[in-house]
C-alpha positions in Angstrom: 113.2 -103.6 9.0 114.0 -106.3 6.1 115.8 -105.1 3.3 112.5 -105.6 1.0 110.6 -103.1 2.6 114.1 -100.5 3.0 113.7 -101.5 -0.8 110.1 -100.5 -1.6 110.4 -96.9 0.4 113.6 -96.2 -1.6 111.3 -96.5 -4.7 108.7 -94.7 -3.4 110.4 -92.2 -2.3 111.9 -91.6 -5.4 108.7 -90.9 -6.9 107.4 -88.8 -3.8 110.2 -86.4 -4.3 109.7 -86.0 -8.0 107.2 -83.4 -8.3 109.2 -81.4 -5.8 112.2 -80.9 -8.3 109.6 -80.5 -12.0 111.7 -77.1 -12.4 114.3 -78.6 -12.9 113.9 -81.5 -15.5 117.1 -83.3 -15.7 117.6 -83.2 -11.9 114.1 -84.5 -11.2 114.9 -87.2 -14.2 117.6 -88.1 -12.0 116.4 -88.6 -8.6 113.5 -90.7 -9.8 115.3 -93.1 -11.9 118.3 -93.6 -9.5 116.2 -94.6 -6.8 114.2 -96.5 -8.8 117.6 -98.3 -9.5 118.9 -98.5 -6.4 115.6 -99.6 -4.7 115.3 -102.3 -7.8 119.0 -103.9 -7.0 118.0 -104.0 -3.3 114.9 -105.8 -3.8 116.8 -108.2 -6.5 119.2 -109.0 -3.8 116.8 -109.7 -1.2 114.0 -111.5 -3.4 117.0 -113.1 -5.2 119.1 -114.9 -2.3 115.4 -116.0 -0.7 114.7 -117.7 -4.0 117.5 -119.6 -4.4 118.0 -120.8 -0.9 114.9 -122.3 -0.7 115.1 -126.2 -1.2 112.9 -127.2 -4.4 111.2 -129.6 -2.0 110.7 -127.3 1.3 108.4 -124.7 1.3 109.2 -121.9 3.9 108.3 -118.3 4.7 111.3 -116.0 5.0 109.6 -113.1 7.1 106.3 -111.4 8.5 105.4 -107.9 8.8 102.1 -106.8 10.3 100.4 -103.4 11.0 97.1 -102.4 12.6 94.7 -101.0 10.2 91.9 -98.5 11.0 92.5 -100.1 14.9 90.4 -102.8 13.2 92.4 -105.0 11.0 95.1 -106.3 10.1 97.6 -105.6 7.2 100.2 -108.2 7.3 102.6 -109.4 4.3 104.8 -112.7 4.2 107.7 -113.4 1.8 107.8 -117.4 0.6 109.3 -118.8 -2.7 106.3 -118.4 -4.9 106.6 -114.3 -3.9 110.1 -114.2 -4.2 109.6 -115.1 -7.8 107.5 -112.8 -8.4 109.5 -110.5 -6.9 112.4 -110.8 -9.2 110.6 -110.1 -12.3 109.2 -107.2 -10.6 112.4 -105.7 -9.3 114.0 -106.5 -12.6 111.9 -105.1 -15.1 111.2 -101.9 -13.0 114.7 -101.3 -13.4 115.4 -101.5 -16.7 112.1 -99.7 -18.2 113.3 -97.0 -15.4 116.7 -96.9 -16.8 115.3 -97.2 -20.7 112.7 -94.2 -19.0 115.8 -91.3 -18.8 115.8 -90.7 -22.6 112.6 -91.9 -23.2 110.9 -88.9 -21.1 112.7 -85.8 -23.1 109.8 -83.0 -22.7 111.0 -80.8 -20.3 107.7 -79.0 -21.8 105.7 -81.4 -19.8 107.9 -81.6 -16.8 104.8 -81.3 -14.1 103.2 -84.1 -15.4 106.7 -86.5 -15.6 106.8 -86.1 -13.1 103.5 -87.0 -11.9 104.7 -90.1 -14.0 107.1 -90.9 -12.0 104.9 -90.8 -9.1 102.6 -93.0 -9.8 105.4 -95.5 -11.4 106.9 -95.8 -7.8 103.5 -96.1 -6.7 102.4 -99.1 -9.1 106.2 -100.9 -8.5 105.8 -100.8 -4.8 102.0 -102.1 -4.9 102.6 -104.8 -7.1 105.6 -106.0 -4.6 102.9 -105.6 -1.7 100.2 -107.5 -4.0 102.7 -111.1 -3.9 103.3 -110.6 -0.5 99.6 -110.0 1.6 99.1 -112.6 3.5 95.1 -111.8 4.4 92.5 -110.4 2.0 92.6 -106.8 3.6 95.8 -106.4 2.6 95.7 -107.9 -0.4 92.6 -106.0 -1.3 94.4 -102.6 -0.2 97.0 -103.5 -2.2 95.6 -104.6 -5.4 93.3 -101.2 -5.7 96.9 -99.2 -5.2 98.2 -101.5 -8.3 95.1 -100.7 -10.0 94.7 -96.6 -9.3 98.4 -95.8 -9.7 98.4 -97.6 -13.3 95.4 -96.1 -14.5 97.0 -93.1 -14.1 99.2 -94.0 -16.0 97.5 -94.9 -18.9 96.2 -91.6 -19.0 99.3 -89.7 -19.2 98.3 -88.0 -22.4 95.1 -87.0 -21.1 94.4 -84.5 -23.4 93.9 -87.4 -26.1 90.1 -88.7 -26.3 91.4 -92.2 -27.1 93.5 -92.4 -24.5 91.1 -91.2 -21.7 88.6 -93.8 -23.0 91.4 -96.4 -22.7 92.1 -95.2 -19.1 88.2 -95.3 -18.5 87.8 -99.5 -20.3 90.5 -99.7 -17.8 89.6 -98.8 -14.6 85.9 -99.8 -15.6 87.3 -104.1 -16.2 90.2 -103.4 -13.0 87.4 -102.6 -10.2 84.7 -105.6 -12.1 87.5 -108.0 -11.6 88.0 -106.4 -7.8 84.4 -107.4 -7.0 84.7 -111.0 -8.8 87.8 -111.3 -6.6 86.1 -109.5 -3.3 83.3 -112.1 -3.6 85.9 -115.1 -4.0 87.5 -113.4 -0.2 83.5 -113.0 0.8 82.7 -116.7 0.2 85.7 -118.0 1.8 85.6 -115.6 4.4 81.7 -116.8 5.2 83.3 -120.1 5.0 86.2 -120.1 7.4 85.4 -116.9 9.6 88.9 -115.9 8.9 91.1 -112.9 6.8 94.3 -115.0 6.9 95.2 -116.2 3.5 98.6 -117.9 5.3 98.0 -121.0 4.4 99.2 -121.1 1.4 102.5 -120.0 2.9 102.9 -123.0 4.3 105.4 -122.6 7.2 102.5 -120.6 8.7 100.2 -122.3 11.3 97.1 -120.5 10.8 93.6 -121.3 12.5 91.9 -121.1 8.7 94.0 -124.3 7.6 91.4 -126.7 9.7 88.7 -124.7 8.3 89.8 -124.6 4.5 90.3 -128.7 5.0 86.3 -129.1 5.7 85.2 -127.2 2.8 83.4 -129.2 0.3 84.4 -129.8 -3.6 81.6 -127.6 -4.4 82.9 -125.1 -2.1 86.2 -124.7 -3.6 85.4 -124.7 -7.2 83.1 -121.9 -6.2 86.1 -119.8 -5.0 88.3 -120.6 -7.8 85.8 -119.9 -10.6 85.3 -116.3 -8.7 88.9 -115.6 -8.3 89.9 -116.8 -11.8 87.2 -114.8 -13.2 88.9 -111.5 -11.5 92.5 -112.1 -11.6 91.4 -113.0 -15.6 90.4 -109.6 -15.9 94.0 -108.3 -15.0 95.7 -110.9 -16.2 94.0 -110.6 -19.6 92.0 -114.1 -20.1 90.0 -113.9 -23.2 87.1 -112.6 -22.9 87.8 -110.2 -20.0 91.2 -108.8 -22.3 88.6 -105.8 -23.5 90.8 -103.3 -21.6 94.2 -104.6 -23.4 94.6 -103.4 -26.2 93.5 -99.8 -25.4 94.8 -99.3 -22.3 99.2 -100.5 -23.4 99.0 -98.2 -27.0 97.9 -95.4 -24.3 100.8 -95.9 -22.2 104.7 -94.3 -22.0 106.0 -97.3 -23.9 108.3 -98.2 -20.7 104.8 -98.2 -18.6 103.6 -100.6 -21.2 106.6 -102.8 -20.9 105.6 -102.9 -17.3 101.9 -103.7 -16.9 102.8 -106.2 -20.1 105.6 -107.8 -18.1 104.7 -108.0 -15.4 101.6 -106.2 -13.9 99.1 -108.4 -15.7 101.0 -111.5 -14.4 99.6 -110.8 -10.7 97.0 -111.8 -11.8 98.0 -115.1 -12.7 100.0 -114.9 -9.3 96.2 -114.7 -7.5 95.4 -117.4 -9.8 97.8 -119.5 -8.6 97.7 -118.4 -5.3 94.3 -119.4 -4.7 94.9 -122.7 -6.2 97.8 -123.3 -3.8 95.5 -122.0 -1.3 92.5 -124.1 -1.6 94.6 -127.4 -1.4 93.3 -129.3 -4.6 96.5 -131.6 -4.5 94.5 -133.6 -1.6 92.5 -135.9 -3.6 90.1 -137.9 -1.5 91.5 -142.0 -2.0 90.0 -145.5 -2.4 90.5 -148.8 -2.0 93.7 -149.0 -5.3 92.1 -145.5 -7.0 91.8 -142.2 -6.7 88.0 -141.1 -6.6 87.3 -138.1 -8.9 85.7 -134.8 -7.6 85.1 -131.8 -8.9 88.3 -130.1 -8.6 89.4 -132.5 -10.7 87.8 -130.2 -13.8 89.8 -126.7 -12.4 93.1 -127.9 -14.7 90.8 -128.7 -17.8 88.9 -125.4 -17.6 92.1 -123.8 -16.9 93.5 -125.1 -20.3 90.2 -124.7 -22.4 90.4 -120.6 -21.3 94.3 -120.9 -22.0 93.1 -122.3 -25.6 91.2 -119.6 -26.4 93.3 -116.6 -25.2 96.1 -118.3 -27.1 94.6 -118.6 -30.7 92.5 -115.7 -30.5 95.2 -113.3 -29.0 97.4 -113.9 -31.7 94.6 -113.9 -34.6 93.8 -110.4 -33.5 97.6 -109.5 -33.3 98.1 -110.5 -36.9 94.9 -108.0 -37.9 96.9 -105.0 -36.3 98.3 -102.0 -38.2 99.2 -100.6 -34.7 102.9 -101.9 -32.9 101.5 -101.2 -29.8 98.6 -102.7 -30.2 99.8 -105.9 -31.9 102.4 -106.5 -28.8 98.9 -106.0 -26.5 97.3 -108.6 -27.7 100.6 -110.8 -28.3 99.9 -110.4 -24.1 97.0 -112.2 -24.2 98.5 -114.7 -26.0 101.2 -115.7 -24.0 99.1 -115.3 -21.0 97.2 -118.5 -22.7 100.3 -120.5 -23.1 101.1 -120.0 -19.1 97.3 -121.1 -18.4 97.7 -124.3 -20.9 100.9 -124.8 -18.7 99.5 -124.4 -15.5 96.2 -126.6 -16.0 98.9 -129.0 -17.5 100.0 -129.0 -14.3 96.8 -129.0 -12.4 95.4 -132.0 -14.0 98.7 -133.9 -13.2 98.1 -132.6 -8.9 94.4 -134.2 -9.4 95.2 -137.7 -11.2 98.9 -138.0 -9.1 100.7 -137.7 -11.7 104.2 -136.3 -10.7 106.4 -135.7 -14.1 103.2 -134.2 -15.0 103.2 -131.9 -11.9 106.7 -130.9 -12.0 107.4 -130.1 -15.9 104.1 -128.5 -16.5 104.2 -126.1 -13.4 107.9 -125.8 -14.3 107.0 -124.7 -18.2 104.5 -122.4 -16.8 106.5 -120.6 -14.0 109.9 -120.2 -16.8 107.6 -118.7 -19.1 106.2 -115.9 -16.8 110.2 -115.1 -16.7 110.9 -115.4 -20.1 107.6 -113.5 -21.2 108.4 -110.7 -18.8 112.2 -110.8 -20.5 110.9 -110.8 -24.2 108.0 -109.0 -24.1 109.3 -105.9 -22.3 112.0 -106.0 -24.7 109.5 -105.9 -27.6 107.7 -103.1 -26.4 110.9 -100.8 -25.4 111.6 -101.8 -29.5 108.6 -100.3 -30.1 109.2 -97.2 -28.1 112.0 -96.3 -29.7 110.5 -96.7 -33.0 107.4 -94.3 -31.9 109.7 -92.1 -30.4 112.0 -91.4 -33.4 109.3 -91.8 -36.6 106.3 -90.3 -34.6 104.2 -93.3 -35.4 103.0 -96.9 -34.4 101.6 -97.6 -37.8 103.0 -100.7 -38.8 102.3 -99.8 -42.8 103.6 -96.1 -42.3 107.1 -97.7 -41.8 109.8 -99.5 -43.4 113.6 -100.1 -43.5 114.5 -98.9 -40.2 116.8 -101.2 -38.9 119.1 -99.5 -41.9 119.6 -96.8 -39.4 118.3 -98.5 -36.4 120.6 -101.1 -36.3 120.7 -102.0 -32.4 116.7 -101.5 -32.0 116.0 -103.7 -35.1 118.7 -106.4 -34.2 117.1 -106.3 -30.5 113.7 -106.5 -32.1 114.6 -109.1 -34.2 115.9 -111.5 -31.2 112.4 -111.0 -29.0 110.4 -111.8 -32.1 112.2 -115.2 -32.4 112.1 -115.7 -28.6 108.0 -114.7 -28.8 107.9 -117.1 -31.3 109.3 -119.7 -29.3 112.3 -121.0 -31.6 115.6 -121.7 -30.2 117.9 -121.3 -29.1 116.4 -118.0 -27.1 114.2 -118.3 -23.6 110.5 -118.8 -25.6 111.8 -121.9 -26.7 113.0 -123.3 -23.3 109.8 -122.6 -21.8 107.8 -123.8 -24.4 109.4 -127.1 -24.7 108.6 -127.7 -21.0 105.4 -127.5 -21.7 105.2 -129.7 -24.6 107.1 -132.2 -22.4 104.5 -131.7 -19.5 101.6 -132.4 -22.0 102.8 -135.8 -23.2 103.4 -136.6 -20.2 99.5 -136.3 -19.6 98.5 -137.7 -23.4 100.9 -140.9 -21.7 98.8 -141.3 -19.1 96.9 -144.0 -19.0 93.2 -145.3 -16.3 93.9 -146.4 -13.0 93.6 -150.0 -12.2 91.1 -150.9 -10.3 91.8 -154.4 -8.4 89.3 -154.4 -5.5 85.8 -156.2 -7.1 84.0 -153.6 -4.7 84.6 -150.1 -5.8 84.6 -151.5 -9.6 81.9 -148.8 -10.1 84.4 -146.1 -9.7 86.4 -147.8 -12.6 84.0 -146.2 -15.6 84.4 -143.3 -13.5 88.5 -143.7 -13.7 88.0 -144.5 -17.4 86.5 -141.9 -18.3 88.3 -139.0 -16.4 91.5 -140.3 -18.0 89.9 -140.1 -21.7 88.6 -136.6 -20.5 92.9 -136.0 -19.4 94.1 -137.2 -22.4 91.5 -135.6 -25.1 92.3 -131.9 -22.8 96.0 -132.1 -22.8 96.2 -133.7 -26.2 93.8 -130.0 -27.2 96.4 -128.2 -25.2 99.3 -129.9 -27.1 98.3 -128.8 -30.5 96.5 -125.1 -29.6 100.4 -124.7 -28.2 101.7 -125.6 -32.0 99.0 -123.8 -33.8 99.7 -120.6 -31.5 103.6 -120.7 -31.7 103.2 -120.7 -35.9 100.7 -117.9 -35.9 102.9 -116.4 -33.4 105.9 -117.1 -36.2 103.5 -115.5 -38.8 102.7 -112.2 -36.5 106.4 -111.3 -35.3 107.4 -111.8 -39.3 105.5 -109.3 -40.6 106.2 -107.0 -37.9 110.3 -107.1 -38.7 109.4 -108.1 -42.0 107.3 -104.3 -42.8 108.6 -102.2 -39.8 112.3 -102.4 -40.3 112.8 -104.4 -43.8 112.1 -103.2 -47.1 112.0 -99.1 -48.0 110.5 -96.4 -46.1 106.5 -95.9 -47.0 106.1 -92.5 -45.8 108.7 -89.5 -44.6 108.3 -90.2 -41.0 110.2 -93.1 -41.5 112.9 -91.4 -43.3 116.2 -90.0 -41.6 115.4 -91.5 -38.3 118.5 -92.5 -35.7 118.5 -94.3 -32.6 120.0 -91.8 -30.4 119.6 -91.9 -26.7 121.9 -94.6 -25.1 118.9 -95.0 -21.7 116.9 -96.8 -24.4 119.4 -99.0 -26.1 121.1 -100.4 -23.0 117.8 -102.3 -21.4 117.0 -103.6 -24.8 120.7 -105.5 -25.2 120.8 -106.6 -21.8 117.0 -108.2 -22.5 118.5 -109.3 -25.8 121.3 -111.2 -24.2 119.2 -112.9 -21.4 116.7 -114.2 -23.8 120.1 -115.9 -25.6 121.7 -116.6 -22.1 118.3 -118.8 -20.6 118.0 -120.1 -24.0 121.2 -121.7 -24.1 121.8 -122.4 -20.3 118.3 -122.4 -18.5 119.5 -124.2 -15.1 119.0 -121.6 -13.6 116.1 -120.3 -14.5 114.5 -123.6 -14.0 115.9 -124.4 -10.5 114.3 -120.5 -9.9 110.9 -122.3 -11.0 111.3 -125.4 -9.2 111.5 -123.5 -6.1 108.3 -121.1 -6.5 107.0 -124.5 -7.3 107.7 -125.8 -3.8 105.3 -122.9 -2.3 102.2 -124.5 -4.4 101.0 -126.5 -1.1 101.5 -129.7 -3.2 101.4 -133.1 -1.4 102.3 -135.1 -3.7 105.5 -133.5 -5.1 109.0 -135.4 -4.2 107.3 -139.0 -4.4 108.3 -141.6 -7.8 106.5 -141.4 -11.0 107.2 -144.0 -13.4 110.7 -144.7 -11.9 112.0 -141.3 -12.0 112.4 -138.6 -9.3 111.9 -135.1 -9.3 115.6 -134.3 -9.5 115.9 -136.9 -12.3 112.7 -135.5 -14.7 114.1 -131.8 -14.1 117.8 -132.9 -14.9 116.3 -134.8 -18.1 114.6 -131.8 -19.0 117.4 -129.0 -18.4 119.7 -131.7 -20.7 117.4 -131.5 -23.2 116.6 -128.1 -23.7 120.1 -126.7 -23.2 121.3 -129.5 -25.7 118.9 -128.4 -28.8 118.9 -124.8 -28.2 123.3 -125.3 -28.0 122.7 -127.1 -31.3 120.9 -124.3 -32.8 123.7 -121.8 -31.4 126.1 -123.7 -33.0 124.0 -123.1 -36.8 123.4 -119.7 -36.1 127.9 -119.3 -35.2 128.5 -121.4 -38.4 126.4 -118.8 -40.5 128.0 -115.9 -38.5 131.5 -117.3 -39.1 130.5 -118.1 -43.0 129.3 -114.3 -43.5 132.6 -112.8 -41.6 134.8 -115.3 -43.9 133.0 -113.8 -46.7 134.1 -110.1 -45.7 137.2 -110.9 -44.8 137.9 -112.7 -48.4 136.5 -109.7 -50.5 138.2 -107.0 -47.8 140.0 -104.1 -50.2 138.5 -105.6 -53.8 136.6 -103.8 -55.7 132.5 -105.0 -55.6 130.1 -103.3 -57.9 126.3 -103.6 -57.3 124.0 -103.5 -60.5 119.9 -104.1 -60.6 118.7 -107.8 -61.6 115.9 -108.8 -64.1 112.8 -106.3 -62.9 110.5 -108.2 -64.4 108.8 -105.4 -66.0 109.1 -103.0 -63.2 112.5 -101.1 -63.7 111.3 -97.8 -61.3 109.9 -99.7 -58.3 108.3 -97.5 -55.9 107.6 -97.7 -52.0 103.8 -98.8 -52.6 104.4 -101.8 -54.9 105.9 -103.1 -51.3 103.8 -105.7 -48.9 101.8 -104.3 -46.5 101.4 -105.6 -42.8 97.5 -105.8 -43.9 98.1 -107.5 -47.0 101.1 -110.5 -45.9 98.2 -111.4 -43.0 95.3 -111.7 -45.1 95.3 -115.3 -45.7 95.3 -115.7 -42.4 93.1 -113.9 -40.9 90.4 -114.4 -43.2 90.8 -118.3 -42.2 89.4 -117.3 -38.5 86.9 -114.7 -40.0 84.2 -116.2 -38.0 86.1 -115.6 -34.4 87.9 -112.0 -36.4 85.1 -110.5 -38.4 86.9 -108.1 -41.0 85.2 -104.7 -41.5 86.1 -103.3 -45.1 85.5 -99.7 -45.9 85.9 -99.0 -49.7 84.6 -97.2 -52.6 82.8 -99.2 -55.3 84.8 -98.9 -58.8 82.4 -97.5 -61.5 82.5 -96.7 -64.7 85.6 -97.1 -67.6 87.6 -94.5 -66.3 87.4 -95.1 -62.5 88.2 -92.0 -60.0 90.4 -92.2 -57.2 89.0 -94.6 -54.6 89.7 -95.6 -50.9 90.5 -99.1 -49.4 90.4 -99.8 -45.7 90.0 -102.8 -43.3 89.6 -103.7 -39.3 89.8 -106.8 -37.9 87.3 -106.8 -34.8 87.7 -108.0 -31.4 84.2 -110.5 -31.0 84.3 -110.0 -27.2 84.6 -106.2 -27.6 82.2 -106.3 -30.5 79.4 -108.2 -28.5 80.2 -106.9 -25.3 78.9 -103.4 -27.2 76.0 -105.4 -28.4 74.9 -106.8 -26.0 75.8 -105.3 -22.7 77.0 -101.7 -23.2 73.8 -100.8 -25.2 70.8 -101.9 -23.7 72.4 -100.6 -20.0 72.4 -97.4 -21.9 68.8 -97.7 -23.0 67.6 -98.6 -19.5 69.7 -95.7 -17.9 67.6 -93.7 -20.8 64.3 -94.8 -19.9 65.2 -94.2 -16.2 66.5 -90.9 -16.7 63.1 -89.3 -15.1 64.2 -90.5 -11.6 67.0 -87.7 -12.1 64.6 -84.6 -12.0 66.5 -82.3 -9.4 64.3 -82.5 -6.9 66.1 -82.3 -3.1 62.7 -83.1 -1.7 62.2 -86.4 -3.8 65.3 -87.8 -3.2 65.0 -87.4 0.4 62.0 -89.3 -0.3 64.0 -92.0 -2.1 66.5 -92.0 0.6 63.6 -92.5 3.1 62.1 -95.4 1.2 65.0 -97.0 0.9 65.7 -97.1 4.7 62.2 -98.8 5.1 62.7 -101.1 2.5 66.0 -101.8 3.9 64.6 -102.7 7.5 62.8 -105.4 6.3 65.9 -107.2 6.0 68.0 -106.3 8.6 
């Protein structure tokens, strides 16, 4: 047995064994979390050295496990580069929120359902491992409804909350629609090739499908994909299918949230990719001098067009929040737009050969699924600790926290400018691979066309690379519209939450205490600094998941330079302006230590400045989250429509009054509209069917069995 799987029964274990020890709280704490741990570091290892001993250019398949299933089918799991990758985000986050989980779970009041917790973590860790490496759709299928169950239950940890059991229910309700958009991508293609295997994309496998998935038409495989993307969306958060979001990571233990932000609802852009790999668009059909366009040809642009959308909006609806939580949630669904702009970036550069394109693009991507996983867990452990010690996730209930929260706001402070994509931390590295990749594509210019006889394909040429260069040139600026709104959000989160006074008493007296939840945030703090300022190898861990993408045209010369020559470029680059910002931010450190160390033992008195007419400030004269985003917000009214609940003012001598406001979520707000509530009224008008009746519904069942005959 392989390491990996020694790995994932370690975890589970772990949780198995929880519930056995709930009378004893710290003990049960213990087991859970070290095995967690120790199963973690084994799958890091394993995952790890398979990663990076793959050649960038050499796509291989480390292993194969296979078990009969119901003496019918077959569950069988491979490990190549593109899992591997996956893998190590997986391992590595588990372990840290499991770590940050010790303190973080201190009810020994609510030890039962802990550790019930703790089950159905190990349960969702070890799933989402099996999930990257299936290697046919019953297994994947098996293993994706494990994903799904176990983190339902834990959204609903605090069941007894209404809102929270609501958020479990949006959840489970979008998880098992995007299960049937995905089981009818598997139908077709299974109707299609008369084959489970999904092995070919792991392409050292020789699998009887690959002759099969080679006939199969444009039509055919733009069919799949738009299924598929339509269901991996729905987990992966792609606007309008993000519903479930922001309900279902507020509901969550903050560490759970860290999870299914870091990493759970980036299987689904793992399917998404998979798929793609699998399908074998990088085959373009040629002609005599061209490349003759096909449909497939559209999959990159309608993958950045949906990365668009998710991008701005996700970070529109952020700004609107009050709630932590709930802000970081939709900051999700943002940064799952930037990887989509990234990959159809790369997607459009597979279809028009294109091979700078291919490589930084796929490369931006892939970094940014690590860096997003690195930043945005740390965000939300941030966040935990702030619920945990004020009792609140009410951005405008805070204030001046990081006065006695100095490690948590300092933390906070770092993943905010890493979100926001400025150097020198991770976001940026990622995010200037991506920039790169676009111009590559807004470069681009038509194929010549020499041969007199196929000049009709030349409009056809012409046109596709205006189509290219108006797409990526779209994807270019939504990227630089989302990273300042980004900038905006992630302000007025450090800005109002740990800046300024307290606004109410729960943020008063608070401390930090419980060392579980400070370490995982300072390790994430230090890699978003460390890949920010030496990203090599965090990009050659990209270049080889890149090499499991089933790409033909990878390794070959675009415009003079090689692969190893455009990623060199761009590793120079980065790690040259993000060392150049270091070296600012170390001059301002070293001018503010100077400054101590000149006025250390003199005597330095404080006195108030000009108050310009307000000598007895009070915490309400203060900016509010609500307030500093206004401006904003109101700008994308049309796509954020603002609900306002207030009193008129009457009268000379107005009474007290209210003032309230709530940025809504279109998709949510129409999908009430329009889907939610006539289903309702036709389930009303049909409610006579459900009389009580045994004899009746015999009758129905009989009818339907005739009915059904006619078709069978």
């Amino acid at each position: 047995m392989s390491l990996f799987f020694i790995s994932l029964l370690i975890i589970a274990s772990g949780g198995v064994l929880s519930p056995f020890f709930k009378h004893n709280f710290t003990t049960m704490k213990f087991i859970a979390v070290s095995t967690m741990i120790v199963g973690s570091i084994g799958g890091i290892i394993d995952s790890g050295s398979k990663l990076m001993s793959q050649s960038a250019t050499i796509n291989s398949c480390d292993y194969t496990a296979s078990l009969t299933y119901l003496k019918s089918f077959t569950l069988s799991f491979q490990l190549d580069s593109l899992s591997a990758f996956f893998l190590v985000i997986i391992f590595a986050i588990s372990l840290m929120a499991s770590f940050y989980s010790f303190h973080y779970m201190d009810k020994p009041e609510r030890s039962l359902g802990t550790a019930v917790n703790y089950l159905f973590f190990s349960l969702l860790v070890a799933s989402m491992c099996l999930v990257v490496t299936a290697s046919n759709m019953i297994a994947f299928m098996i293993s994706w409804e494990m994903m799904s169950l176990s983190s339902f239950f834990l959204v609903i940890y605090n069941y007894k909350s209404k809102e929270n059991r609501r958020a479990g229910y949006l959840y489970f309700i979008f998880s098992h629609v995007g299960a049937m958009f995905i089981l009818s991508a598997f139908g077709v293609l299974y109707a299609l090739t008369g084959d489970f295997d999904l092995s070919h994309s792991f392409a050292s496998a020789v699998s009887p499908i690959s002759n099969a998935l080679a006939n199969l038409s444009e039509n055919q495989k733009v069919l799949i994909f738009i299924l598929a993307f339509i269901g991996f969306g729905s987990k992966a958060g792609i606007f309008p299918f993000h519903v479930w979001l922001p309900h279902a990571h507020p509901a969550a233990s903050s560490h759970i949230s860290a999870v299914m932000s870091g990493v759970m609802i980036k299987t689904g852009i793992y399917g998404i990719i998979r798929i793609y790999s699998l399908l074998n668009f990088s085959s373009p059909v040629m002609g005599a001098n061209q490349l003759i366009i096909g449909n497939s040809q559209f999959i990159g642009h309608i993958v950045i067009v949906a990365g668009v959308i998710s991008g701005i909006l996700g970070v529109v609806y952020a700004l609107g929040q009050n709630d932590m939580k709930r802000l970081l949630a939709y900051s999700s669904m943002e940064n799952i737009g930037i990887i989509l702009i990234a990959l159809g970036i790369g997607m459009i550069g597979v279809s028009s050969g294109n091979t700078a394109m291919v490589i930084i693009g796929f490369s931006g991507g892939f970094l940014h699924i690590l860096n997003h996983s690195i930043f945005k867990s740390l965000l939300f452990m941030g966040a935990g600790v702030v619920l945990h010690k004020t009792g609140s996730r009410s951005i405008d209930a805070l204030g001046g926290l990081i006065k006695n929260m100095r490690i948590t706001g300092t933390t906070f402070l770092i993943g905010s400018l890493a979100i926001s994509g400025l150097p020198p931390f991770n976001g940026f590295v990622s995010e200037f691979f991506i920039y790169m990749g676009g111009f590559k594509g807004v470069g681009m210019t038509a194929i010549t066309v020499n041969d007199a006889s196929v000049a009709g394909f030349a409009v056809n040429q012409f046109a596709m690379s205006r189509l290219t260069f108006g797409t990526t040139a779209f994807g270019i600026v939504s990227l630089a519209v989302i990273g300042g709104l980004a900038l905006a959000c992630f302000t007025k989160v450090v800005g109002v939450v740990f800046q300024g006074e307290p606004r109410t008493r729960a943020a008063e007296g608070v401390n930090e205490k419980g060392v579980a939840m400070l370490v995982p945030m300072v390790v994430f703090a230090l890699l978003c600094l460390a890949i920010g300022v030496f990203p090599e190898l965090p990009v050659l861990m990209s270049m080889n998941a890149i090499s499991s993408l089933n790409i033909s045209n990878i390794g070959t010369e675009s415009g003079g330079a090689s692969v190893i020559e455009i990623t060199t470029k761009m590793i120079g680059m980065a790690g040259t302006i993000s060392g150049a910002a270091l070296l600012f931010i170390s001059m301002i450190l070293s001018v503010l230590l100077l400054r101590n160390f000149a006025y250390k033992n003199k005597p330095v008195t404080t006195s108030g400045t000009w108050g310009c007419g307000f000598t007895k400030p009070t915490v309400k004269m203060q900016y509010t989250g609500t307030s500093y985003a206004a401006s904003i917000v109101e700008f994308f009214r049309p796509f954020a429509p603002i609900h306002e609940d207030h009193s008129p003012v009457k009268g000379r001598m107005a009474g007290r009054s209210h003032y309230q406001s709530h940025v809504n979520d279109i998709a949510e707000l129409y999908m009430d509209r329009v889907t939610l509530k006539p289903v309702l009224f036709l389930f009303d008008k049909l409610h006579w069917i459900q009389h009580g009746d045994i004899h009746l519904y015999i009758g129905y069942i009989l009818l339907a069995i005739v009915v059904a005959m006619f078709f069978v």
